[in-house]
C-alpha positions as CSV (number, residue, x, y, z in Angstrom):
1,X,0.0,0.0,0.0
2,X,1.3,3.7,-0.3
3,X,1.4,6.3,1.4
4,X,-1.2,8.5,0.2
5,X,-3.5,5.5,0.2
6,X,-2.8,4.3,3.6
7,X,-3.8,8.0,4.9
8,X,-7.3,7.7,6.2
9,X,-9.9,8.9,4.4
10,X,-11.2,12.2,5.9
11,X,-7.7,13.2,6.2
12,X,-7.3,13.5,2.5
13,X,-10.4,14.9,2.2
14,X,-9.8,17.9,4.8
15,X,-6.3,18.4,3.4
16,X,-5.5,21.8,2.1
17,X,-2.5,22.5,-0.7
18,X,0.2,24.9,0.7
19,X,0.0,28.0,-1.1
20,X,2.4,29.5,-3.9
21,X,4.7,31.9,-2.7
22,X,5.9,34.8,-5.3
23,X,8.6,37.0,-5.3
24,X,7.4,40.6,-4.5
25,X,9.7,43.4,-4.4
26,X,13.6,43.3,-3.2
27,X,14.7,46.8,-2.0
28,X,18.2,47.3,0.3
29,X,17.8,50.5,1.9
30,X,20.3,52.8,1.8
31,X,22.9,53.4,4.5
32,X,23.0,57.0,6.3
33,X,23.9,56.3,9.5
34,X,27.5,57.1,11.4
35,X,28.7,54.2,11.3
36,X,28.7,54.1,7.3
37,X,31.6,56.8,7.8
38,X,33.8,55.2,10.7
39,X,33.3,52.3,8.3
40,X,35.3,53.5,5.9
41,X,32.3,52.7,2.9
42,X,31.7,56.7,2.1
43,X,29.7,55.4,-0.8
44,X,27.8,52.1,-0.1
45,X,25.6,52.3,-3.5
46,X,28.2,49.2,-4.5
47,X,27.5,46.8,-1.5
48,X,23.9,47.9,-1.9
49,X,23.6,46.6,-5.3
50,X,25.8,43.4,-4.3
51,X,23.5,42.6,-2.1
52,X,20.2,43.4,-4.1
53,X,21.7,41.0,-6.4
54,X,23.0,38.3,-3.8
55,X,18.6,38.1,-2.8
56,X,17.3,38.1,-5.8
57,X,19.9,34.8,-6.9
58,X,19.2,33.2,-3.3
59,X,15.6,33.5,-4.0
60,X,14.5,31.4,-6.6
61,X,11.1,32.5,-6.6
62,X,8.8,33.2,-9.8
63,X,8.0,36.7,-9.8
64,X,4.3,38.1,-8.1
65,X,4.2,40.0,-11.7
66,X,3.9,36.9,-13.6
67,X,1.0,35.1,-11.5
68,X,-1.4,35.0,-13.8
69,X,-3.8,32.1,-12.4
70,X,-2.7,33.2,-8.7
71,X,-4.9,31.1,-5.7
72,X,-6.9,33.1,-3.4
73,X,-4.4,31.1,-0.9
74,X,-0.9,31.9,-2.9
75,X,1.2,34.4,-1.0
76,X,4.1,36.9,-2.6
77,X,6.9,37.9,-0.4
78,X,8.5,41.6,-0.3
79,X,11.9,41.8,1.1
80,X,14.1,44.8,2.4
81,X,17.1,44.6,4.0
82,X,16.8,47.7,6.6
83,X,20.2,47.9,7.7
84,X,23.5,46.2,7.8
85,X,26.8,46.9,9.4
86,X,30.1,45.5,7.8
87,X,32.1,45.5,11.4
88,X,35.6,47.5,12.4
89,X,37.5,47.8,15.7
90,X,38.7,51.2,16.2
91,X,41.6,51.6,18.6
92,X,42.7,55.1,19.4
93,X,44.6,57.0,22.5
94,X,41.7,59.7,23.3
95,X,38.9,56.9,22.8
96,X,38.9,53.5,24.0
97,X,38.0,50.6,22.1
98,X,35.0,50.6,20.3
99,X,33.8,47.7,18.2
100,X,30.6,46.3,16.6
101,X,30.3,43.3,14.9
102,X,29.0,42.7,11.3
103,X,25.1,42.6,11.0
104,X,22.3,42.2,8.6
105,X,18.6,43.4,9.2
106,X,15.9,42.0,7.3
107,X,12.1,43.3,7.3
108,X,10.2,40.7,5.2
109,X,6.1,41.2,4.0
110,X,4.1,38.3,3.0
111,X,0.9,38.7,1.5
112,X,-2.4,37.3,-0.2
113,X,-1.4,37.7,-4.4
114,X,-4.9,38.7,-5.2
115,X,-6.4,40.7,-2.3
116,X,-3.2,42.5,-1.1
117,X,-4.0,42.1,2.1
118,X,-0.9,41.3,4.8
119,X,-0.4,37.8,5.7
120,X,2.6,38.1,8.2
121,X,5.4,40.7,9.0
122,X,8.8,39.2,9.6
123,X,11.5,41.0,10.9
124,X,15.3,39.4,11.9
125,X,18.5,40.5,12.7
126,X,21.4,38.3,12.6
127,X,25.1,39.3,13.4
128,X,28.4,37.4,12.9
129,X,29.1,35.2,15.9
130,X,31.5,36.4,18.4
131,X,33.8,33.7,17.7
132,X,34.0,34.4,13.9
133,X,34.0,38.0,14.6
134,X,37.3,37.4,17.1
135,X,39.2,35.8,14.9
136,X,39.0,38.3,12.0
137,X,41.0,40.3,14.7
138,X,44.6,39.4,13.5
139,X,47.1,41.3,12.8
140,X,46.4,42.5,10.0
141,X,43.3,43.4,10.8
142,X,44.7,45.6,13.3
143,X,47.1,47.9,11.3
144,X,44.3,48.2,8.3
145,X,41.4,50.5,8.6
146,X,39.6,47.7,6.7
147,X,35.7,46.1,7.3
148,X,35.6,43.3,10.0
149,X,33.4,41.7,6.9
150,X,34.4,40.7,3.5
151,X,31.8,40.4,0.4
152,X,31.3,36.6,1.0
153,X,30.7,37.2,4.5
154,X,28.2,39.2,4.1
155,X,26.6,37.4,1.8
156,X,26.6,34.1,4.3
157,X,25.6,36.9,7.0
158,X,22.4,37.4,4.2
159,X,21.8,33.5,3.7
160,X,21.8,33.0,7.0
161,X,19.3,35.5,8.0
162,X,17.3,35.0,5.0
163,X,17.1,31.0,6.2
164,X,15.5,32.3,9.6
165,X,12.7,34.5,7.8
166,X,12.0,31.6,5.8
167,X,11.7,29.2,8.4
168,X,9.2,31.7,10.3
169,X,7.0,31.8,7.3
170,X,7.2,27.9,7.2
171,X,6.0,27.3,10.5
172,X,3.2,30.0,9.9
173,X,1.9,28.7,6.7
């Protein structure tokens, strides 16, 4: 016997498809905070655009635009990264020792394809772990003014934090 026919019968019956889930809009919002300048990125239209483009490869979604036979159930899923940090020590005589660690900020907005209406809000915030974070502390680290984070790590920084939105909406739908 299989599977599906060794399922009772009013649990086939009562069993709903998962929805569809689109791909709405991907936005990374632009950095103006302090922290962009004691960074050393002046200009972050570059990362911005790496990382617009790191989303919209990670998720393989078909686009919301091109639903044309969309469910009343099937969901589409806006994503904006609201802030990130790329992480620096800063040593100095007058000021102490100021660090912050690389981080990524994601605001994430599913919702019904044909109504509009919201379906959930996610929002997460993952940083580098401590450990990763100390070790990038070599020496050479400490005589360049450069980012704690590298392209690729801010990319796995991305994956990572996209995995977590995607499990919320998992467990919600």
């Amino acid at each position: 016997m299989t599977s599906a026919a060794a399922a009772p019968f009013w649990r086939r019956l009562f069993r709903r498809d998962p929805p569809h889930i689109y791909l709405g809009q991907l936005t990374v919002a632009p950095r103006t905070d302090l922290l962009r300048l004691l960074e050393g990125s002046g200009s972050s239209v570059a990362r911005d655009t790496d990382l617009r483009t790191y989303l919209a490869d990670w998720l393989q979604l078909p686009k919301a635009s091109s639903a044309e036979s969309a469910r009343d159930s099937d969901l589409a899923l806006d994503v904006l990264v609201k802030r990130y940090r790329l992480g620096q020590l800063m040593v100095g005589d007058p000021i102490p020792v100021v660090f912050w660690r690389p981080m990524v900020e994601i605001t994430s907005r599913a919702y019904f394809l044909k109504s509009g209406k919201d379906f959930l809000t996610i929002e997460v915030r993952h940083r580098m772990p401590w450990r990763q974070y100390l070790r990038r502390l070599s020496l050479r680290f400490w005589f360049s003014p450069s980012p704690a984070a590298t392209k690729e790590d801010m990319q796995l920084l991305l994956g990572e934090a996209l995995l977590k939105v995607i499990g919320k909406l998992k467990a919600r739908v």
